[in-house]
KOLDO-844599 format. One line per 4 residues: number of its first residue (from 0); their letters; for each residue x, y, z negated of N, C-alpha, C. Coordinates in steps of 0.1 Angstrom, whole numbers, plus 5000, padded with zeros to 4 digits. Atoms other than C-alpha are relative to their C-alpha. Layout:
NUM	A	X:Y:Z:X:Y:Z:X:Y:Z ~ ... $
END
This chain:
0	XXXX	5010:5005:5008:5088:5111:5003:4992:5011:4993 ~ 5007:4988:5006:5061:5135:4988:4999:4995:4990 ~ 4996:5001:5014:5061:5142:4953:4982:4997:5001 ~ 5013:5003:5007:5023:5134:4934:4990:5012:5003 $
4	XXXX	5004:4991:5000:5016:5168:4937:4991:5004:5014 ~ 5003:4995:4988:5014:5172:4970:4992:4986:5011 ~ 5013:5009:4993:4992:5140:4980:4987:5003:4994 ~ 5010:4993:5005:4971:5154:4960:4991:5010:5007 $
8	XXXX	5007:4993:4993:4968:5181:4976:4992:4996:5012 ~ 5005:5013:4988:4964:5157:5009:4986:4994:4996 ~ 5011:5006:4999:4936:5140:4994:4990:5010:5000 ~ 5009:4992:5002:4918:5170:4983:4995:5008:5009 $
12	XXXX	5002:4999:4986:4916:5183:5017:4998:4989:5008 ~ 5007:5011:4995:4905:5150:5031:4989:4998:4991 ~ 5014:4996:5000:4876:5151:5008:4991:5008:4998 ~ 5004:4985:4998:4869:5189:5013:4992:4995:5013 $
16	XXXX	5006:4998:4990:4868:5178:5047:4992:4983:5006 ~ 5008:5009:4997:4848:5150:5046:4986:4999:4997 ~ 5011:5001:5006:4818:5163:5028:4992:5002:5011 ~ 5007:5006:5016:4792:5156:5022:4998:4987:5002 $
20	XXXX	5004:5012:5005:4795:5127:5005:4989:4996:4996 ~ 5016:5004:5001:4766:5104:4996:5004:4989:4988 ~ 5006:5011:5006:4756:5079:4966:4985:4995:5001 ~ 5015:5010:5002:4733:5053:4966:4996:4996:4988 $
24	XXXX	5002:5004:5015:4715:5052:4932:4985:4995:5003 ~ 5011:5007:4998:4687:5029:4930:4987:5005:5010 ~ 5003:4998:4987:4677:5029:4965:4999:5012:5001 ~ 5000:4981:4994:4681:5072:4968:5016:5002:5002 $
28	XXXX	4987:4992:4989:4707:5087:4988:5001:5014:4995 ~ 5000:4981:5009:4719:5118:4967:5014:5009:5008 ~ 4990:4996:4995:4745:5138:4976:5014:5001:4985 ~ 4993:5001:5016:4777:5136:4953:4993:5012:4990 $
32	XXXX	4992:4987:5013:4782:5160:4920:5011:5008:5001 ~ 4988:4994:5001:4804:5183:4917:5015:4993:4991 ~ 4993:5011:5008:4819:5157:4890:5004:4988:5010 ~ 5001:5009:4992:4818:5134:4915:5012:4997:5016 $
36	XXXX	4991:5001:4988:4838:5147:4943:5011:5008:4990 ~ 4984:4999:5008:4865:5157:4914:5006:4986:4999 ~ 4991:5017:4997:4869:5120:4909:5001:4998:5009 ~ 4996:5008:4980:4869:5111:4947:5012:5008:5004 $
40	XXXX	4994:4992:4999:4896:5138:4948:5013:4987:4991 ~ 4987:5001:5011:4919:5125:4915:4999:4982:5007 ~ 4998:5017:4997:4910:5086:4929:5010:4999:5015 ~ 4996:5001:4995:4922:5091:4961:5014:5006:5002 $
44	XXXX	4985:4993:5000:4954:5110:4954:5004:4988:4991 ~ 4992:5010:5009:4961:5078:4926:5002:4990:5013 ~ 4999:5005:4990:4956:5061:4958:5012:4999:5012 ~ 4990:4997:4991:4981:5077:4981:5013:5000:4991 $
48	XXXX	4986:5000:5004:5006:5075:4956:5001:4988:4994 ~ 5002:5012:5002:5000:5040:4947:5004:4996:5008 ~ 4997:4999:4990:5004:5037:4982:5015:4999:5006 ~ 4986:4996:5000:5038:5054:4983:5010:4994:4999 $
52	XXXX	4991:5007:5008:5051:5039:4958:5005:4982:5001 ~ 4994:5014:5004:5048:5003:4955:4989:4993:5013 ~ 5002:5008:4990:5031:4996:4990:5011:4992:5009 ~ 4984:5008:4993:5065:4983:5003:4997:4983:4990 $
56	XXXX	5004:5009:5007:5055:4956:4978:4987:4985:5007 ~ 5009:5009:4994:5021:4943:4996:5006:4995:5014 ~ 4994:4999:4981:5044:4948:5031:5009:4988:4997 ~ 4992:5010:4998:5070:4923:5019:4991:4986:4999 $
60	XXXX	5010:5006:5004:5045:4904:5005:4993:4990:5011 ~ 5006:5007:4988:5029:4896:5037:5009:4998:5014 ~ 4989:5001:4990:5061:4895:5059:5009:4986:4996 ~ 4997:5014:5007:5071:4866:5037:5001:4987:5002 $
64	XXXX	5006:5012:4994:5076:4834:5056:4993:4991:4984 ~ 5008:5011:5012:5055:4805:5026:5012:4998:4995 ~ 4987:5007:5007:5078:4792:5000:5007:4989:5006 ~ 4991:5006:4994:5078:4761:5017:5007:4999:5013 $
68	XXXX	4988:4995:4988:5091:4777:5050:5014:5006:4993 ~ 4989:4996:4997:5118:4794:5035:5010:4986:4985 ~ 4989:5011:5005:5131:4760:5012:5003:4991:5012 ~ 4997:5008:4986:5128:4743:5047:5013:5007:5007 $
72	XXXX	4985:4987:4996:5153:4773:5057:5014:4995:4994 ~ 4990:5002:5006:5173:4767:5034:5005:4988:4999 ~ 4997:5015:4999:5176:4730:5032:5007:4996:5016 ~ 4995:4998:4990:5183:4738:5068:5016:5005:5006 $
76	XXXX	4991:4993:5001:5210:4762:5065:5010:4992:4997 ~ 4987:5006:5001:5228:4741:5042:5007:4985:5010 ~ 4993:5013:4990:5229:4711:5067:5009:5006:5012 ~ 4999:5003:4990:5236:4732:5097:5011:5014:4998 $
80	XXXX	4988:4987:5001:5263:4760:5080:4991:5012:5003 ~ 5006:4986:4999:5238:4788:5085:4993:5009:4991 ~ 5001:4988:5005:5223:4818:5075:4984:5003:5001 ~ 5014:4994:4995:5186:4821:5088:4990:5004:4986 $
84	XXXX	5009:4994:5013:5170:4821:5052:5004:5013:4996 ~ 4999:4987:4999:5193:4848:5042:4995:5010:5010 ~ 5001:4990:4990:5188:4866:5075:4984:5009:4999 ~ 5013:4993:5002:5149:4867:5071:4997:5006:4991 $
88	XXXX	5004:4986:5014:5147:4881:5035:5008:5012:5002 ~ 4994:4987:4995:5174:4905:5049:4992:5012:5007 ~ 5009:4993:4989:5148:4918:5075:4989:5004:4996 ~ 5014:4996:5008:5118:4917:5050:5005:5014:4996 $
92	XXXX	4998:4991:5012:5136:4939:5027:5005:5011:5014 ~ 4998:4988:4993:5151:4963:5055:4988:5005:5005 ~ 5018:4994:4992:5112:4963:5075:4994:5007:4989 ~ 5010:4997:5005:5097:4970:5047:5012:5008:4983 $
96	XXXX	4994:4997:5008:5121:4992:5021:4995:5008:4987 ~ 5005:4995:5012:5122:5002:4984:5003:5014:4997 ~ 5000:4986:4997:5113:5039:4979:5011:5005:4987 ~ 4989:4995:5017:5143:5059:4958:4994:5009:4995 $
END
């Protein structure tokens, strides 16, 4: 896992090399600020470590069968002695794990 420091740097070299940037201010096309591509710098590094961090979060998130598929599971389970509810939060959480 990279430390904060070092996506940083990642981003800052992704918008080195993506200049030149452009705003659209009431209908003109300028080229950033030099203020401007410091925040597109510090935003996109809060980004990649936002990312990092707690994107395992949006990933379970959407790997999640609905609530009422997994009380259907479960209501399931217990009629038929099994395990499949467990099994698939098992598989969320391993596909998609929590960063140490």
């Amino acid at each position: 896992m990279a430390t904060k420091e070092e996506l940083q740097t990642q981003a800052d070299a992704e918008i080195e090399a993506a200049k030149p940037l452009y705003a659209q201010v009431n209908n003109d096309r300028r080229e950033f600020t030099d203020d401007e591509y410091a925040q597109a710098k510090i935003d996109l590094g809060n980004v990649k470590w936002n990312d990092q961090q707690f994107g395992y979060i949006n990933a379970r998130q959407q790997a999640y069968n609905s609530i009422a598929e997994q009380l259907d599971m479960q209501y399931w389970d217990n009629v038929n002695s099994t395990t499949t509810w467990k099994d698939h939060i098992a598989k969320v959480k391993s596909d998609n794990p929590k960063p140490e």
